[in-house]
C-alpha positions in Angstrom: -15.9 20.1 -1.2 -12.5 19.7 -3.0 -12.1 18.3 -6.2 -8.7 16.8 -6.5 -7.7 16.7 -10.0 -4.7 15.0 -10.3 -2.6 12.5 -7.9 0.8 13.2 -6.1 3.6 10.2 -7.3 5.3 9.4 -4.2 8.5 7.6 -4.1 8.4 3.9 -3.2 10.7 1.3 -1.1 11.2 -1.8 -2.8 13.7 -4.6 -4.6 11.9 -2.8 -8.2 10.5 0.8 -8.5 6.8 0.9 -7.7 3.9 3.7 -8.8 2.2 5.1 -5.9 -0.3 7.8 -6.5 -1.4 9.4 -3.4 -4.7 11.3 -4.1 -5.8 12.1 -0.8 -3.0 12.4 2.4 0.0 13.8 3.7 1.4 14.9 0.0 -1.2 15.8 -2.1 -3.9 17.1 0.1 -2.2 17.9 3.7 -4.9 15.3 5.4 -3.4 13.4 8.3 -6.1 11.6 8.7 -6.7 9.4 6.0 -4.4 8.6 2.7 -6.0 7.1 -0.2 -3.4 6.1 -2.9 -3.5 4.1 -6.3 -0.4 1.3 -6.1 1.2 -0.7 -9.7 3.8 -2.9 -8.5 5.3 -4.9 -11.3 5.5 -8.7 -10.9 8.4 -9.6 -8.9 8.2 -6.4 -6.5 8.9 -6.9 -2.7 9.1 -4.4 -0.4 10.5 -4.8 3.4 8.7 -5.9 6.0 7.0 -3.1 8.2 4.9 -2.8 11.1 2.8 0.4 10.6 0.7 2.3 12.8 -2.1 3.0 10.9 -5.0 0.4 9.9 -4.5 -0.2 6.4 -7.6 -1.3 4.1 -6.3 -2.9 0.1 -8.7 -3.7 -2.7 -6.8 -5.7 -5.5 -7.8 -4.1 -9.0 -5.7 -6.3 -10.9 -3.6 -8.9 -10.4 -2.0 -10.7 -7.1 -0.7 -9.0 -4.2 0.8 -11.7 -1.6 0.5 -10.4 2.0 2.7 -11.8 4.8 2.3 -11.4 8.4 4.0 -13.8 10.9 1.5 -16.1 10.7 0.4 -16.8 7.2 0.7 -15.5 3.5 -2.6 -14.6 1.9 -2.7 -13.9 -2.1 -4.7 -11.6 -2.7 -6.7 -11.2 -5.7 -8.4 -8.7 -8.3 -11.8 -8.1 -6.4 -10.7 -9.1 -3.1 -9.8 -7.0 -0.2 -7.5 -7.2 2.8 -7.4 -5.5 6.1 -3.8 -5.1 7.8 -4.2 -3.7 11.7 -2.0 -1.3 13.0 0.8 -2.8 15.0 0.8 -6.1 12.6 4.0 -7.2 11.1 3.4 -7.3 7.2 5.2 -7.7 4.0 3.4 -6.9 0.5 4.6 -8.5 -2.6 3.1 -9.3 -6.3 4.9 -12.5 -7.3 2.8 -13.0 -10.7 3.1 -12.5 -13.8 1.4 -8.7 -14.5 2.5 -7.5 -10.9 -0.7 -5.9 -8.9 -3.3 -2.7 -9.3 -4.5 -1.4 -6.0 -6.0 0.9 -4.0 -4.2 1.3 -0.2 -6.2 3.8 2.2 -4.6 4.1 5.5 -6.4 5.5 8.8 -4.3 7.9 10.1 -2.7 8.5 6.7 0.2 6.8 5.6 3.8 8.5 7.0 7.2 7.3 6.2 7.5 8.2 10.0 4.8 6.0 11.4 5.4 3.1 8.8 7.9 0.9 10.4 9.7 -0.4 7.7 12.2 -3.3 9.1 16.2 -2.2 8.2 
């Protein structure tokens, strides 16, 4: 058992600056196998489009976060949850007013090495 008492801020990617606070995964704990991390993206905040190879699960807290793959955009909202799969094209965003609160675990954990971003 390991109590983790306070989260690392990693540095984000974006057209705005973005909090991330990873509490479990590369940074903060040393676990490759899972990152759990606590996003605020203000409204207007759009990052590049990346195709990741981890699974990455998001439950909305507050707010909107839009999601884009190269099919569709979904909005998703505070109590809602999304599932991108590894080797999907996505985009994240939070277009509305109030920006977006959420939680982001990735399976492996999240690695600026494995996440793809577009150039």
């Amino acid at each position: 058992m390991k109590k983790i008492n306070s989260p690392a801020i990693i540095k984000s990617v974006g057209n705005k600056p973005k909090i991330i606070q990873e509490f479990i995964g590369r940074v903060n704990t040393k676990t490759s196998s899972v990152s759990i991390a606590q996003m605020n993206s203000p409204m207007g905040w759009k990052e590049p489009g990346q195709k990741p190879e981890f699974d990455e699960y998001t439950i909305v807290l507050k707010g909107t976060l839009k999601v884009e793959n190269n099919k569709e955009i979904i909005l998703i909202k505070e109590g809602e949850a999304i599932l991108v799969n590894a080797g999907e094209w996505v985009r994240y965003s939070s277009p509305e007013k109030g920006g977006a609160e959420y939680i982001a675990v990735c399976l492996p954990a999240f690695s600026p090495n494995t996440v793809n971003r577009d150039s």
